[in-house]
C-alpha positions in Angstrom: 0.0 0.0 0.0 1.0 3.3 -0.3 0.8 6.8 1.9 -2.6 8.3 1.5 -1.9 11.5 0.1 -2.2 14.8 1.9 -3.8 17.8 0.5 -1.4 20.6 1.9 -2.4 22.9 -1.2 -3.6 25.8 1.3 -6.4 27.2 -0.5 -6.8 30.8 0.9 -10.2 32.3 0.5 -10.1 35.5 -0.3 -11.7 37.5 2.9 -10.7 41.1 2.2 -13.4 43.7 1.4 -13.2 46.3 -1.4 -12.2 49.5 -0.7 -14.7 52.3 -2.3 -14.8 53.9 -4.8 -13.2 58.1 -4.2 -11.8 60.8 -5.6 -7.8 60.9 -5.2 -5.9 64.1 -5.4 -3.3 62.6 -7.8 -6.0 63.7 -10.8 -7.3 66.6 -12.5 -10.7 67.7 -10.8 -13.7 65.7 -11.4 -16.5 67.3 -13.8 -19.7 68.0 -12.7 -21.1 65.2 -14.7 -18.9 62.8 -13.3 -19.9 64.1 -9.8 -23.6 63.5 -10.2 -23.4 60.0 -11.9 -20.7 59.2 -9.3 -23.7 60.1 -6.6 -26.4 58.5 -8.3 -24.3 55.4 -9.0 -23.3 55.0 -5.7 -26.9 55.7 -4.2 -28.1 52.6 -6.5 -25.9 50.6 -5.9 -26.4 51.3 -1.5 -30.3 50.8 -1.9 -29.2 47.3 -4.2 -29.9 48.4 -7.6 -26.4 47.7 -9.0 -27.4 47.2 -12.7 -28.7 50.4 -12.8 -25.4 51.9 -11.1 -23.7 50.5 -13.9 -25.7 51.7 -16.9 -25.2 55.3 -15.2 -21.6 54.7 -14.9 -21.3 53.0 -18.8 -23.4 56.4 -19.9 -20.8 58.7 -18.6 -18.1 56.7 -19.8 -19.8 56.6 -23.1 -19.4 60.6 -23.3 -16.2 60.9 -21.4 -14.5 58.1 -22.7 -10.7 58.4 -22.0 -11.5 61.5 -19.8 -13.4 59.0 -17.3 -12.0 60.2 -14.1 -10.3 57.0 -11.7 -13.1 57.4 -9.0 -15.8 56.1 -11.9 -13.9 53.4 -12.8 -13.2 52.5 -9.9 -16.7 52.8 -8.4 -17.7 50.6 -12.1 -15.4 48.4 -10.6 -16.9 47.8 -7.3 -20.6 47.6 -8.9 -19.4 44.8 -11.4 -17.6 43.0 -8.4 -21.0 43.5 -6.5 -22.5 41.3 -9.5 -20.3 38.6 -9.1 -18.1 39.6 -12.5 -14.8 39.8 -11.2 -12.9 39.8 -14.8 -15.0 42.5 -15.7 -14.2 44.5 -12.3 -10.4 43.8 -12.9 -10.6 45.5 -16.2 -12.5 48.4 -14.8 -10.3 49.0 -11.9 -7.2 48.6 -14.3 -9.2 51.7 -16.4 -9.0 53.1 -13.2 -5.1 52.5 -12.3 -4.7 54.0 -15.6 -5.5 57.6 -14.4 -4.7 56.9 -10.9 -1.6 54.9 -11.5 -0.5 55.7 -7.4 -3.7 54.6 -6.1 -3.2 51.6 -3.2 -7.2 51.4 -3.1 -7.2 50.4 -7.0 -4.5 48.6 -6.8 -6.1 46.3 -3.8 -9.3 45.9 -5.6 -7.4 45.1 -8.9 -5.4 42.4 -7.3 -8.7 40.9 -5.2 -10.6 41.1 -8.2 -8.3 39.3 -10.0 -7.6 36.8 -7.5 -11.3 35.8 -7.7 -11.1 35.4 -11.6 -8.0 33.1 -10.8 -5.6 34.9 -12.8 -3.4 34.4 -9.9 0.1 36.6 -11.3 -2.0 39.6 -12.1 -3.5 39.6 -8.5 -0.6 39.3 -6.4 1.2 41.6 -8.8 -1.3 44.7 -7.6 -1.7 43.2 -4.4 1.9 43.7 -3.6 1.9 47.6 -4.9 -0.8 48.1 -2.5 1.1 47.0 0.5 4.0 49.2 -1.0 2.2 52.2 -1.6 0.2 52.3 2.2 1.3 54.6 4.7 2.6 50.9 6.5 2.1 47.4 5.3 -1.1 45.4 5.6 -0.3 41.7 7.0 -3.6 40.3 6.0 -2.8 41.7 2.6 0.3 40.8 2.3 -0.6 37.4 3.2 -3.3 37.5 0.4 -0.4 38.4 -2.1 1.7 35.5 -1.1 -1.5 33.0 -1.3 -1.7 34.7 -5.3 2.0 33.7 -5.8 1.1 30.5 -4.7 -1.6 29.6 -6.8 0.0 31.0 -9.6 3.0 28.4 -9.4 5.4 31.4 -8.1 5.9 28.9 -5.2 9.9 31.0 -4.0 8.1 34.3 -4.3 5.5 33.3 -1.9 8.3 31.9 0.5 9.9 35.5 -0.1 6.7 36.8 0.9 5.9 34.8 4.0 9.1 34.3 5.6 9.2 38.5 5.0 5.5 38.6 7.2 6.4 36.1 9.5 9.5 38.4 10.4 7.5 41.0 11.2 5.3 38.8 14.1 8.5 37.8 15.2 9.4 41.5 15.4 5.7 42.1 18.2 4.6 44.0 14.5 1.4 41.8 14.6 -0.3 41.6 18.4 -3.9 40.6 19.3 -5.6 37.6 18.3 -5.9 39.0 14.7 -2.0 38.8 14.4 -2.1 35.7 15.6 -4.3 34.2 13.2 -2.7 35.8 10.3 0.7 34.2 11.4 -0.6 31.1 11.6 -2.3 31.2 8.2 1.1 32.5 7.0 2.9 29.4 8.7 0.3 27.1 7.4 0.6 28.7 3.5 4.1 29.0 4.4 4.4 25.2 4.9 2.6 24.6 1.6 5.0 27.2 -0.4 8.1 25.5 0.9 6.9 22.0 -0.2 5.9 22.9 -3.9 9.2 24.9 -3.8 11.0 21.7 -3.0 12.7 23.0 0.6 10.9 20.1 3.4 12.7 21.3 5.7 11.6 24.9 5.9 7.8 23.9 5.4 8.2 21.2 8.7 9.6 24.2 11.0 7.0 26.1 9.9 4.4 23.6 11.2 6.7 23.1 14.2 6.2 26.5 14.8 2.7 26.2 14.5 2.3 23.4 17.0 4.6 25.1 19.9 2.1 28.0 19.6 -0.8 25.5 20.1 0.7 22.0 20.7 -3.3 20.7 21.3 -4.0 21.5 17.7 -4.8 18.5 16.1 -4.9 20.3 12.6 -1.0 21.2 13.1 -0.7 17.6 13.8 -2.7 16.5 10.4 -0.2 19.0 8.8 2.8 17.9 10.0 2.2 14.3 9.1 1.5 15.8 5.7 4.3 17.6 5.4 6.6 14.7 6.7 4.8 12.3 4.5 5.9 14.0 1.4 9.4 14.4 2.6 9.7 10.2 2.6 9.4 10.1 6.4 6.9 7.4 7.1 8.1 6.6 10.2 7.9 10.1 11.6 4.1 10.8 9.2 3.2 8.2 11.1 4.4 9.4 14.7 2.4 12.3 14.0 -0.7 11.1 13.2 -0.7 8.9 15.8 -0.8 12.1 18.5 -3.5 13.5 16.7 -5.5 10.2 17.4 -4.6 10.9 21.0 -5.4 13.8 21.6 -9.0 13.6 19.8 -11.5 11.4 18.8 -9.8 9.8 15.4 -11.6 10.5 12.5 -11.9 7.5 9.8 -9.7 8.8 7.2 -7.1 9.7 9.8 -7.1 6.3 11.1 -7.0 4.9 7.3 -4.3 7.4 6.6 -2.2 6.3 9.5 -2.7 2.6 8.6 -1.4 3.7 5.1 1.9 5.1 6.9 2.2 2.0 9.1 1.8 -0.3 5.9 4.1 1.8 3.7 7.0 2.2 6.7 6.7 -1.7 7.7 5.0 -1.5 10.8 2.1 -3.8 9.9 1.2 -4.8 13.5 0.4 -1.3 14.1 -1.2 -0.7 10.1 -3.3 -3.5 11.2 -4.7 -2.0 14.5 -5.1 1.7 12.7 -7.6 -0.1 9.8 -9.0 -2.6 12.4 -10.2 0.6 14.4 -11.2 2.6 11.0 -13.7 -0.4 9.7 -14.9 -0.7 12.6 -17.1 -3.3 14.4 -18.1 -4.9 11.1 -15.7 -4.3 9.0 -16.7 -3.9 4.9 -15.3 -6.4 2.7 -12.7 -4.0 0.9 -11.1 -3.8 4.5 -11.7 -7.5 5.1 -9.2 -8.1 2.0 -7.0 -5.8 3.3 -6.5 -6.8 6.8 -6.1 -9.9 5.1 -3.1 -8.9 3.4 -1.9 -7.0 5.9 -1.9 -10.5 8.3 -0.2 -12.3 5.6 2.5 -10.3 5.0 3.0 -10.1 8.9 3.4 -13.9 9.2 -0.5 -14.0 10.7 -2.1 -16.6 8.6 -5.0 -18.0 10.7 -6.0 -14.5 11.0 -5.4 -13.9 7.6 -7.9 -16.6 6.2 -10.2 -15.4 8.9 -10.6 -11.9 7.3 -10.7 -14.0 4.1 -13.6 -15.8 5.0 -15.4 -13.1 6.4 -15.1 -10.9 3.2 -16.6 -13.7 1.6 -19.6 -14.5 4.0 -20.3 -10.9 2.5 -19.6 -11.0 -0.9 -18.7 -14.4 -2.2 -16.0 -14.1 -5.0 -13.5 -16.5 -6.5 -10.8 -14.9 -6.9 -10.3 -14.4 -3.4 -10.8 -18.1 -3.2 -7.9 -18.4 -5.2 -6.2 -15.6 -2.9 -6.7 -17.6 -0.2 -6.0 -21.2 -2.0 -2.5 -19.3 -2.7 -1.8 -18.5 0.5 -2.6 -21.8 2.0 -0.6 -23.4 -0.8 2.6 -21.3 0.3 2.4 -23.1 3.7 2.3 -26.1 2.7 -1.6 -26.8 2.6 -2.0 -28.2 -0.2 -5.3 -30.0 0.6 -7.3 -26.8 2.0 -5.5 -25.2 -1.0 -7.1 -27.3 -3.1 -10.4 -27.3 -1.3 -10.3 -23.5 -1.8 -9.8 -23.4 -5.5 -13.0 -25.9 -6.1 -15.3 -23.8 -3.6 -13.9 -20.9 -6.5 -14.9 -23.3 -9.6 -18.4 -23.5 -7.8 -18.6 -19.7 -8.4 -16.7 -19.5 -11.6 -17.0 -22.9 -13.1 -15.6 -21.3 -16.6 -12.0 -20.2 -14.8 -9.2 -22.0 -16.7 -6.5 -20.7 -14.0 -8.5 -22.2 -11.1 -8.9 -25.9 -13.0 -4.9 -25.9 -13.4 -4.4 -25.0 -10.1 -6.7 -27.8 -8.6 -5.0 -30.2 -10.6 -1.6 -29.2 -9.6 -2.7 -29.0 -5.6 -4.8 -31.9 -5.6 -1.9 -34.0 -7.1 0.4 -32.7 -4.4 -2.3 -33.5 -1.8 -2.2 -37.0 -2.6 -5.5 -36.8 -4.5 -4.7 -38.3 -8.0 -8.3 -38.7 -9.4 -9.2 -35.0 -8.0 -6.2 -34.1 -9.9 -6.7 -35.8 -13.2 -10.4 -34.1 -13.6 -9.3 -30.9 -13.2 -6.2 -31.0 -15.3 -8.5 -32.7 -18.2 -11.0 -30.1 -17.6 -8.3 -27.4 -17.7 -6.9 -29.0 -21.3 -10.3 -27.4 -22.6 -9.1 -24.1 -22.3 -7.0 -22.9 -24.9 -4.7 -20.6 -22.6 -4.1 -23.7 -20.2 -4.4 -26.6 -22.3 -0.6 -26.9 -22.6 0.4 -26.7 -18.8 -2.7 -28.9 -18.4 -1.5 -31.6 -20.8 2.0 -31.4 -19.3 0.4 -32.2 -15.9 -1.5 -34.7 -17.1 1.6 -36.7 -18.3 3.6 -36.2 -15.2 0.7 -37.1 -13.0 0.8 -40.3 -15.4 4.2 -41.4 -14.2 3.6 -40.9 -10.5 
C-alpha cells in the first residue's frame, strides 16, 4: 500500500473587502457630470440596484471616454464586483489605475478582483503595490499576495513573501488575536510554499512552529504528518498522526491514513490495529481483504484466512478463493488449497486458472483422481491446455 496522500495545497479564500470607490488628489478635478453619476451610481448601488449603477456609470463613460475620471472606474469596478463579475471588475479598476496609476485602493481591488477570476500573477502583482504604496504594510494583505504567488506556481516568491510577514510577528509587529491568526495562516501557506518549492525542511519548522504555539492543535498535527509524508518520512508521518489520534477522537480517514503510513513504513502490526479501528465493528469487505493482506505479510495466517472468509460471508467471489488457496498453498496446505480453489470453480465454473491450479494442488495432496479431472478439464481451455497436458503426463508417471 501506499501513503494516502495529503492535501497541503492551502487554499486561501479570499476574505478582504473592497475598498470604495473616491476621488484621489493625484488627478485633475472631477467634472460636474462625473460628480452627479458618481452620486447617483453610488446611491443605486447602496439601496441594491447595481445594474442600474452600472448603466449610469457606462453612460458617462460613453461621453467621457478616456477623460473617465479614476473614481468612476473604480466605483464601475466595485458595482461589477458586487454582480459577481470579477474579470469585468479587474478591467475596470485597471481603467482606473490607468489615471490613478498611485492609487493603493485600486491597486487592492485590482489584485482581489483578479484573484477571484483566478488569474493568480495579475493579483498578487497589484496586491503587492498596494502593500507598497500604504502609509505601513497590511499583514492580512500581504498574506493574500503571497496565497496569489502561490496559486500562480510562483511557489519561491510566496516563501519570499511569507518568511518577509512572518518576520515581522517575530518582530511584536502583529499583536492581538488578529495577528495571531494571520501568522498562523502565513505558517500554514508558508508550509505549503516551501513544499511545492522543494525546501521540506523549511515547510516542517514552519508547522513546528505552529504546534509550539498550540501543541493541542490536532490540525497542526494532520499537517505535520502531511508535510513529513511528502518528505519520505513514514516513520515520523506516522508518529504524528498517531498524537493527533490521542489527543481527539480519530476521525476514519485519519485512522486509514495512519494505517497507510504503518503499511508503507513496515510497521504492519500497528497498520493493522489503525484499519482494524477505521472499519470498525463490522468491517466492509474492501477492508476484510486488506486486513487480510496486511496478516499475511506479517506472518499472521490463521488471521489472515479469517478476514478472508469473512469478506466472503459478504460478498462471495472467486478470486479471493484463489487468494486464499495461494496462500494456504505457500504453507504447505495443499489440501485446504485445493479445497479452496473448487469452492472458487463453484462460483466460476468457466476459470481456466483455477482448473490448473486444482489439478496441480490436488496432485500434491495426494489426491490423484481429484487431480486428473481438473487438469483434463483445464486442457479445454486454450490458454491452459498446454500446462494442463504437461500435468496430465507427469501425474501419469507418479
Amino acid at each position: 500500500m501506499r501513503p494516502t496522500a495529503f492535501f497541503l495545497l492551502f487554499w486561501l479564500l479570499l476574505g478582504l473587502p473592497l475598498t470604495c470607490g473616491t476621488a484621489r488628489a493625484q488627478e485633475p478635478e472631477v467634472s460636474d457630470a462625473a460628480r452627479t453619476a458618481l452620486h447617483e451610481a453610488a446611491q443605486a448601488l447602496e439601496q441594491g440596484r447595481p445594474a442600474q449603477a452600472e448603466a449610469t456609470l457606462r453612460a458617462l463613460i460613453a461621453v467621457e471616454g478616456e477623460a473617465a475620471p479614476a473614481p468612476v472606474w473604480h466605483l464601475l469596478g466595485n458595482v461589477l464586483f458586487d454582480q459577481d463579475r470579477p474579470a469585468d471588475a479587474a478591467r475596470a479598476f485597471a481603467s482606473g489605475l490607468s489615471r490613478a496609476p498611485d492609487d493603493p485602493a485600486l491597486h487592492r481591488n485590482l489584485g482581489i478582483a483578479a484573484y477571484q477570476s483566478r488569474d493568480y500573477a495579475l493579483a498578487a502583482e497589484h496586491l503587492e503595490r498596494a502593500v507598497a504604496l500604504g502609509p505601513t504594510p497590511e499583514p492580512e494583505l500581504l498574506l493574500q499576495a503571497a496565497a496569489a504567488r502561490h496559486q500562480a506556481g510562483q511557489h519561491r516568491q510566496a516563501v519570499r513573501l511569507l518568511e518577509s510577514l512572518t518576520a515581522q510577528a517575530d518582530r511584536g509587529g502583529m499583536s492581538g488575536d488578529g495577528g495571531a491568526d494571520v501568522t498562523a495562516r502565513a505558517l500554514e501557506l508558508l508550509a505549503a510554499a516551501a513544499l511545492a518549492d522543494g525546501d521540506g525542511a523549511l515547510a516542517e519548522s514552519a508547522v513546528l512552529r505552529c504546534l509550539r504555539a498550540e501543541p493541542g492543535a490536532g490540525r497542526w498535527w494532520r499537517l505535520l504528518a502531511g508535510v513529513r509524508s511528502r518528505r519520505g518520512d513514514l516513520a515520523g508521518a506516522a508518529a504524528a498522526l498517531d498524537a493527533l489520534t490521542r489527543l481527539e477522537p480519530p476521525a476514519e480517514k485519519d485512522l486509514r491514513a495512519l494505517a497507510d503510513l504503518y503499511f508503507a513504513a513496515g510497521a504492519l502490526p500497528l497498520g493493522i490495529q489503525a484499519l482494524e479501528r477505521a472499519a470498525g465493528p463490522r468491517p466492509a469487505p474492501r477492508d476484510c481483504d486488506a486486513l487480510a493482506q496486511a496478516s499475511y505479510r506479517a506472518g499472521r495466517l490463521d488471521a489472515a484466512l479469517g478476514w478472508l472468509d469473512a469478506a466472503q460471508a459478504q460478498a462471495p467471489d472467486a478470486e479471493r478463493l484463489l487468494r486464499k488457496a495461494a496462500m494456504l498453498e505457500a504453507r504447505g496446505r495443499a489440501a485446504q488449497a485445493a479445497d479452496a480453489c473448487a469452492q472458487a470453480l463453484e462460483l466460476a465454473p468457466g476459470n481456466a486458472r483455477a482448473w490448473l491450479r486444482l489439478g496441480w494442488l490436488a496432485r500434491e495432496a495426494g489426491r490423484p483422481e481429484q487431480a486428473r479431472r481438473a487438469l483434463e478439464r483445464a486442457a479445454t481451455f486454450t490458454q491452459t491446455a498446454g500446462a494442463a497436458r504437461r500435468a496430465l503426463e507427469l501425474l501419469g508417471n507418479d
